[in-house]
N, C-alpha and C positions, 0 to 999 in steps of 0.2 A: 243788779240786773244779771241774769242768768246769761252764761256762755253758751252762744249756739254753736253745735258742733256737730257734723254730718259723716256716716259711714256712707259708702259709695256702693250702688247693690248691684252687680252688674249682668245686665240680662243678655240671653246668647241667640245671636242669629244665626243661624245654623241651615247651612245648604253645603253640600262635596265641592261645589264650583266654585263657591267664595265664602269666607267662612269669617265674620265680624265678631266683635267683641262694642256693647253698646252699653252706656249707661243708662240707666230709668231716673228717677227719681228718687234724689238722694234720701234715707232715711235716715229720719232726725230723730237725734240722739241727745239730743241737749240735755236733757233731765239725767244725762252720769255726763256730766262735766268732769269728772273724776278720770274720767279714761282718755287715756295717751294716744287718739285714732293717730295721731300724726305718726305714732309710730306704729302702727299698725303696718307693717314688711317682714320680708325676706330677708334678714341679714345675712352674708356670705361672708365667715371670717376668714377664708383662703382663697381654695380655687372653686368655681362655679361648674365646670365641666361636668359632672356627674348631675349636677339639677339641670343643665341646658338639653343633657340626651334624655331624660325625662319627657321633658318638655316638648323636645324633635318628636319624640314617639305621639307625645300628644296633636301636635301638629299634622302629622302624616297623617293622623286616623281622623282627623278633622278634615282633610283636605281629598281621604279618597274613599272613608265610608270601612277603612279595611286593616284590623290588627288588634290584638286583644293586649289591654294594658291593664295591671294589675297595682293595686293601690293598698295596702298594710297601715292600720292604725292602730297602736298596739299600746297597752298600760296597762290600769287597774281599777280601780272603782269609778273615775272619770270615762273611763272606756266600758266597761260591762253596763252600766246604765243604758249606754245605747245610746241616750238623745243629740251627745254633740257629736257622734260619730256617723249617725243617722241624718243629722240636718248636711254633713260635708256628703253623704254619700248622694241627696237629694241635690245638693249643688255640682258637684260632679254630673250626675246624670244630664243635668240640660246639653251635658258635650256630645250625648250619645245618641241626640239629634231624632231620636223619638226610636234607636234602636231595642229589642227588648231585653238588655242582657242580664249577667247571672248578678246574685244582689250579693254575691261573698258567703263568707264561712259563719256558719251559726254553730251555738250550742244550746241545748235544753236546759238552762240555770232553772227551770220551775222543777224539771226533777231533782234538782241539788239541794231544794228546797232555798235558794237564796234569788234577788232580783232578778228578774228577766226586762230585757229590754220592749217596749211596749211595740216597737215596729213589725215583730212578728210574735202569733201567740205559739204556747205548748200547752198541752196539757197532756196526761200520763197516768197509768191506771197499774197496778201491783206496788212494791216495796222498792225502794231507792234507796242507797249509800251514792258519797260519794269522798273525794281526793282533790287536794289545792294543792297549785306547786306554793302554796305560801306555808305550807307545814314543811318543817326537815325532812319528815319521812313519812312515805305514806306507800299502799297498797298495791297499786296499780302504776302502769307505765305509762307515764304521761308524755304529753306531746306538743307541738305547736297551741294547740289552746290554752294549756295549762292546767286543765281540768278535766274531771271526769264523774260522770255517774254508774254505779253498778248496781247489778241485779242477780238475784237467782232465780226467783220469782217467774213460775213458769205461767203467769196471765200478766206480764206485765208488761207496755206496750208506751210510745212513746208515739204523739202527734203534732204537726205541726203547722201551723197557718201561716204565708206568707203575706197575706194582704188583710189584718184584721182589723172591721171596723175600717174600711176603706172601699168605699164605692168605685172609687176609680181603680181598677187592678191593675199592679205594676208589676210585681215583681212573679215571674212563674220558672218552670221544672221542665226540663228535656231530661237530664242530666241527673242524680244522685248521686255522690260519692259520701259512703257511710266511713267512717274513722273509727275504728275498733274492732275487738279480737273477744273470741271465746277462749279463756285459760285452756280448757281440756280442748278444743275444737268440738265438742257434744252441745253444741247449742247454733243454731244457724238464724240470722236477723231477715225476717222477711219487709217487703215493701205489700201494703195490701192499699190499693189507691179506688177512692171512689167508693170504699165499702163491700166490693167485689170481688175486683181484677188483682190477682197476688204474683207479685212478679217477683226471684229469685235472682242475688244480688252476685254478679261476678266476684268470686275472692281474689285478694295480694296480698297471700300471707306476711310475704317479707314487709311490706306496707302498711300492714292491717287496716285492710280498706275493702270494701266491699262495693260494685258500682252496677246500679239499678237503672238499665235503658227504660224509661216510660212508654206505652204506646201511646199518650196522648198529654201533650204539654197540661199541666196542673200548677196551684197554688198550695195547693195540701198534700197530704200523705201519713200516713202512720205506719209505724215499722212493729211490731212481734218478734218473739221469738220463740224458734220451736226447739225445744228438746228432743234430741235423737234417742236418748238412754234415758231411762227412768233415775237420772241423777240430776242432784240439783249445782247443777254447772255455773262457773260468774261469768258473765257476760259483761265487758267495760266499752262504754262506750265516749268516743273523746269528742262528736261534733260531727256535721253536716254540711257540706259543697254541693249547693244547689246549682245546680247548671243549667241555660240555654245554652242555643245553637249560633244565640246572634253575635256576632263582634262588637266588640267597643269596652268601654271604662268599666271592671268591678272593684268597688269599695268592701275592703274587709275590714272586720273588726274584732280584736283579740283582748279580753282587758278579765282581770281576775281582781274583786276586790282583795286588798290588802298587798297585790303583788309588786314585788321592788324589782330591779335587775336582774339577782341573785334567783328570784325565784323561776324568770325563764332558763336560766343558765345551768336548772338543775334538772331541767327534763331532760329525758337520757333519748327521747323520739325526737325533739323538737326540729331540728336542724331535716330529719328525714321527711319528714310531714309537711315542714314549711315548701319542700319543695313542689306540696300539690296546689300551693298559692304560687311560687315564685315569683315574688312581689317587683318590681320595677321603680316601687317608689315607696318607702317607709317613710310611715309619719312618727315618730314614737314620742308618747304620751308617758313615761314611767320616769317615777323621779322623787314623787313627794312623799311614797312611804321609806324611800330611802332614807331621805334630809329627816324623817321626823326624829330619828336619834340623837343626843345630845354628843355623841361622839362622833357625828357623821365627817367621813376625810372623804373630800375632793378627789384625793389620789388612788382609793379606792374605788369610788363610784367612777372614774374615768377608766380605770381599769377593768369593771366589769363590765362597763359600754363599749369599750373595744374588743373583749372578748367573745359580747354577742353580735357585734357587728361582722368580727369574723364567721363566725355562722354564718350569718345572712349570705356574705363575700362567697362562701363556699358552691351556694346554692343559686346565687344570682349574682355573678362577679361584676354585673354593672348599674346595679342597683343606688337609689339614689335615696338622699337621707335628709329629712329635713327634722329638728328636734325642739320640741314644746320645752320652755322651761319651765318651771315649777311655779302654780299660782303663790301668793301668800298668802300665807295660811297662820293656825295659831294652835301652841297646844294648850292643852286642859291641863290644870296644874292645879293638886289638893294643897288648900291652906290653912287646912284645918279639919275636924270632926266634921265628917260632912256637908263638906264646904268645900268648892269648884272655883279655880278661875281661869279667865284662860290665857297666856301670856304669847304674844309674836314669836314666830318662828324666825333665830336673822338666819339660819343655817336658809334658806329663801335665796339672799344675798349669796352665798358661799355655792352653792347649786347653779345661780344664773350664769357665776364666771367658768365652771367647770362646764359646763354645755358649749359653752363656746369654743373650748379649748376642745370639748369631741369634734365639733364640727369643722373645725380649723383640722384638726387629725383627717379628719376621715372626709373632707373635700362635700360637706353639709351644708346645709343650711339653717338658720334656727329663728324661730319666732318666739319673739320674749314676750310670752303672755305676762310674764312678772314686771316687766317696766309698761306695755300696755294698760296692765287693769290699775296701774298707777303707782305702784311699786311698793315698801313695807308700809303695814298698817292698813293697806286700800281693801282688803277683805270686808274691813267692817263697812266701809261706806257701798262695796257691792250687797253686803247682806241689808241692809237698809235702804237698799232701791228694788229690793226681790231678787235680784240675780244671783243669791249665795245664799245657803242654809246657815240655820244657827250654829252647827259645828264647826264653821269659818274654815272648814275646806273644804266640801263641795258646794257645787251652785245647783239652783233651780234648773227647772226646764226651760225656763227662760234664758234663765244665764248662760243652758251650758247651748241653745240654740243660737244669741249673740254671740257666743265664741267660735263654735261652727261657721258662721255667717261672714265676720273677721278675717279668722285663719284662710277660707276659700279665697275671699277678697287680695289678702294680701299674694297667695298663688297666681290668681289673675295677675292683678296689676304685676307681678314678677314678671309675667309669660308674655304681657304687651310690652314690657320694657327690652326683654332682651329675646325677642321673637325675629327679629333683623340675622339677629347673628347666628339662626339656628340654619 
């Protein structure tokens, strides 16, 4: 007989005068008896103080309708997919009690030519290059995203849809703030909205940002650029902060495939940039292209997570940390003349104790997606119920939307456990 086993989905009543937390109807999960819902939490291996003022903040703005909190989910190909990052941003929003706020930081990954997340489209017309902090060296100054696309291309134009294939419109524009610089300054990035109206973007040089008042709240826009001198000028551009006017919770999301630690840690803008997010609460998702080396040292990887942690510190000194461990995963190992197999990752194992040991450092929190989805080996029996790809490390859209769904859940029930003592 099959194990019945229930996630807890928790739906939000939402009024400024009193503000409840309710369950619905649990969703039954029986068919992955494999996953550890019991552990589905917040572990705290030290002190909780930095997740509790988090949470106060969330409270407040629960309780008066009034305070902008910012939310950072940050990795690699887990996170540039969009989808699990996208179902937390949608469980987050029920707190914002039907406020319409900003939906976070984007980037055009279609002009990089690589995955774009499906929540919002691009599309884009001339010649694209582009720059990954996952190469040692590359072209351009990179930034909080970690990435970038460039142009010389004097008809090449960059568009963006925030609500595509969605009837219901959620996410709109008061607000644009452009991330990028013309090398020579001979090239200037226009906002042209509607097909018409071309509105001219305030500069910060020291910032390299450009920031575009709308006369009329939108979901779309497309930016141009003009060349001032008959020179073919590069224009880099590193992402987009879509802003309303309204308060309450934005969900951002930063993820570069193939990116490790190392690779945020070698943007030489990163720390400056982030501070047009200054996050309140880091989720970080980065970890598994670390562990995939056979040489991988703990002592390492805990060393470059407290070096980017200090960043963050600099910019938001009461920022709070909660850290995804590493799902399990497998690598592909040749056995021959054209011939694959793929053997467990234990460095999985080795990665889950050193998370802990950040978050015990740095007064974290951490959700052990690797003892939840059942611990070494459990990949295969996720890929064999659809929620994991044949490469046995990533998951479907399903998967990575039950994880989403998960990790929210375990936040909640955190916030109702120690909501007393805030």
């Amino acid at each position: 007989m099959q194990k019945k086993c229930f996630l807890l989905v928790f739906v939000f009543q939402f009024s400024f005068c009193g503000v409840s937390f309710s369950q619905q109807k649990p969703l039954d999960v029986s068919e992955y008896e494999f996953i550890k819902i019991e552990k589905n939490r917040i572990e705290i291996p030290s002190d909780s103080a930095c997740l509790n003022n988090f949470f106060a903040k969330i409270d407040a703005f629960r309780q008066t309708g009034k305070g902008n909190i910012n939310v950072l989910h940050i990795g690699g190909s887990h996170v540039q997919a969009g989808t699990f990052s996208h179902q937390m941003r949608k469980n987050f929003d029920f707190l914002n009690g039907g406020n319409l706020t900003s939906r976070g930081i984007i980037f055009p990954f279609r002009a990089a030519k690589t995955n774009n997340p499906s929540s919002y489209s691009v599309n884009f017309k001339g010649e694209w290059t582009s720059e990954r902090n996952v190469k040692r060296d590359y072209s351009a100054s990179l930034g909080v995203t970690g990435i970038a696309v460039i142009t010389t291309d004097s008809i090449a134009e960059i568009s963006v849809n925030l609500n595509p294939r969605n009837s219901e419109k959620r996410w709109f524009i008061d607000t644009l703030v452009l991330i990028g610089y013309a090398e020579n300054e001979k090239i200037i990035p226009i906002l042209r909205q509607n097909d018409t109206t071309l509105i001219w973007g305030r500069q910060d040089i020291e910032n390299q940002t450009y920031t575009y008042i709308l006369p009329e709240r939108t979901d779309t826009f497309t930016i141009f650029f003009l060349q001032t001198e008959n020179s073919a000028d590069k224009f880099v551009l590193k992402g987009f902060i879509p802003k309303t006017n309204s308060q309450g919770i934005v969900y951002n999301e930063i993820g570069v495939n193939g990116a490790a630690v190392p690779s945020y840690l070698r943007c030489e803008n990163w720390e400056k940039e982030l501070a047009l997010i200054k996050p309140d609460l880091v989720i970080f998702g980065i970890g598994i292209n670390d562990a995939v080396d056979v040489n991988f040292s703990s002592e390492k990887f805990i060393a470059n997570y407290n070096a980017l942690i200090a960043k963050i510190r600099n910019v938001s000194p009461d920022c709070a940390f909660v850290f995804i461990t590493n799902n399990d995963s497998y690598r592909r190992v040749r056995v021959g003349r054209g011939r694959y197999s793929y053997q467990v990752n234990q460095n999985g194992l080795v990665a889950q104790r050193a998370f802990y040991e950040i978050a015990r450092q740095n007064c974290g929190g951490v959700w052990d997606k690797f003892e939840i989805m059942g611990g070494l080996r459990s990949k295969t029996k996720w890929q064999h119920a659809g929620l994991s790809q044949k490469d046995k490390i990533h998951f479907t859209p399903k998967g990575y939307m039950l994880l989403g769904d998960m990790l929210f859940n375990a936040l909640v029930e955190y916030y109702e456990n120690k909501k007393s003592s805030f």
